[in-house]
N, C-alpha and C positions, 0 to 999 in steps of 0.2 A: 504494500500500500504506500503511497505517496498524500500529498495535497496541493491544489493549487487554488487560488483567490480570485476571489468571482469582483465585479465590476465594483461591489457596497466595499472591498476592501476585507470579507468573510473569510475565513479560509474552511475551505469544504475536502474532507476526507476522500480520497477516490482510490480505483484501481485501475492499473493499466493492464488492458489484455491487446494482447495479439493473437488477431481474428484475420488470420489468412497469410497468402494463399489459399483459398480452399479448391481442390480441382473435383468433375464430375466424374465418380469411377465408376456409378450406374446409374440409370434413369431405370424405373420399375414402372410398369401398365399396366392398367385391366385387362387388358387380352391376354398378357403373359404371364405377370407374375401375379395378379388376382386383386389387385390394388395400386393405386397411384404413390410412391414415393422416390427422391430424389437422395443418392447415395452421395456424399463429399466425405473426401480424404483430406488428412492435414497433419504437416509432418513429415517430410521422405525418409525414410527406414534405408539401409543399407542392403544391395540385393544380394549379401552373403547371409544377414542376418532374415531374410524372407523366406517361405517356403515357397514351394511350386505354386501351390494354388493362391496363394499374394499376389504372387509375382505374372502370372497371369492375368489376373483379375486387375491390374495396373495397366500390364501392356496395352490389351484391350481400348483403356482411356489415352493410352499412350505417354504413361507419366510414369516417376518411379514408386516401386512398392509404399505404402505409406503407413505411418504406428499408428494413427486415431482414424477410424470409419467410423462414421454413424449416419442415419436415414432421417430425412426430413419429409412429414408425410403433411405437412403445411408447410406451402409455400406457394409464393407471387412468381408467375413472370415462366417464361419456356426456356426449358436448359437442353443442351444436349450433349452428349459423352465427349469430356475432356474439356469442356468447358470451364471455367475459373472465376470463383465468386470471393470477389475482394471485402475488404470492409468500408467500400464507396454506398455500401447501400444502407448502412447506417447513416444517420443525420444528426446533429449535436440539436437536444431540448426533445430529444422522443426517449420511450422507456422500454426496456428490453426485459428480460427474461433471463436469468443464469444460471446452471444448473452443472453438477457435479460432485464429489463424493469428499466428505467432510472429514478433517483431520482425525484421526484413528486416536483417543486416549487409553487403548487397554480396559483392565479390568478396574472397575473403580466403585466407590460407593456410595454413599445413598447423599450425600453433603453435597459432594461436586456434580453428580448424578441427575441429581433429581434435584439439588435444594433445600433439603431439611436441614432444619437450623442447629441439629444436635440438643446436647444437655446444657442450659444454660451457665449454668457454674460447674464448679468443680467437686462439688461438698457434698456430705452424705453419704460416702464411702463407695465414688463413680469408679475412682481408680484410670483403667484406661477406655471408659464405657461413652467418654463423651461427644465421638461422635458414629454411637450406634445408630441402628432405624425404628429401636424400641419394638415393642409387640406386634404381630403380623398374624395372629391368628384370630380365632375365636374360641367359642369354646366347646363340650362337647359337640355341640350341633351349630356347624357345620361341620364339624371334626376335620377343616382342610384348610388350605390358603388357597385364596380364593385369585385365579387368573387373571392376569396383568395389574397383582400386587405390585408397587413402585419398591424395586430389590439394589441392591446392587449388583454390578456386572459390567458386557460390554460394553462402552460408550465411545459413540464417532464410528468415525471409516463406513457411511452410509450416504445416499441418494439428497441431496438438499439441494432445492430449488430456493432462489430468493427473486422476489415479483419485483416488476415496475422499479428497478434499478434508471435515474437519469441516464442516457448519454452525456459527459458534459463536453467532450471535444473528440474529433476524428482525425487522425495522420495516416492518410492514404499514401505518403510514401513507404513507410515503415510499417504500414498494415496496423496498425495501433487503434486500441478503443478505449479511452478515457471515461470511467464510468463511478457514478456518487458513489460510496458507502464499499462494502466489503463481499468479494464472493466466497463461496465456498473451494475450500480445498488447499494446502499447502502451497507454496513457492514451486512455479512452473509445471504445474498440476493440468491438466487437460479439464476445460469448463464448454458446454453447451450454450451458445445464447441465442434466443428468440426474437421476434417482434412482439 
């Protein structure tokens, strides 16, 4: 994350992604493949590190193997194999869409988790109990812990989408997207973005 300062003198929090290159490695039809969707690659993969069927599936569009494929099954406008969708189609003051897989914290518990505020002092013989998740059952009847109790466990390394993110600026030479607030995912992470 960076920040830059809007015209009042503000300084607004932002992210820079680089959105493109994207090339068209397949176009998908209703006659063919049983539905309309639009395949881009992003990122060329090295053709030692690709297998056959990559490496084919590239030729075809005429570009090299590529690490990130994904389908867009919304979309504006008529593309066809080997086509190239820059980040010209973005516009600074419109909001986008960003999606991708959120930093992984391991196994963790019910504080950082979830938010329970623990035992408030120390006193009364807690010992090391102060940041338990206290009682989680009931008693003989239900005789069980009842499904999707808030436990501790795994937390992060999943699916997050964040809506309606600003464009604030566009660098169509450098494929750059200047966007408010924060996406999901670690330092040079592979992110989704929509209209």
């Amino acid at each position: 994350m960076t920040s830059l300062f809007d015209e009042n003198g503000k300084n607004i929090p932002c992210t820079v992604i680089e959105a493109g290159p994207c090339v068209v490695t397949q176009v998908r039809t209703k006659e063919v493949d049983g539905y309309e969707a639009l395949q881009l690659g992003f990122d060329d993969k090295a053709e030692r590190h690709a297998n056959k069927a990559e490496s084919g599936h590239a030729k075809k569009a005429g570009t090299a193997p590529k690490k990130k494929v994904i389908e867009f099954q919304d979309f504006e406008g008529e593309y066809k194999l080997g086509d190239t969708v820059t980040v010209e189609q973005f516009a600074a003051g419109e909001f986008v869409d960003v999606s991708g897989t959120s930093k992984g914290k391991g196994f963790q518990g019910v504080v950082k988790r979830h938010g329970f505020g623990g035992v408030g002092q120390a006193t009364h013989g807690q010992h090391n109990r102060l940041r338990a998740p206290g009682s989680i059952g009931a008693a003989s009847y239900p005789a069980r812990v009842f499904k999707g109790m808030r436990m501790a466990g795994q937390m992060g390394a999943e699916r997050v989408t964040v809506q309606n993110l600003k464009v604030l600026k566009v660098v169509p030479e450098k494929n750059l997207l200047v966007v408010k607030g924060c996406v999901p995912g670690h330092k040079n992470a592979y992110v989704i973005i929509q209209k």
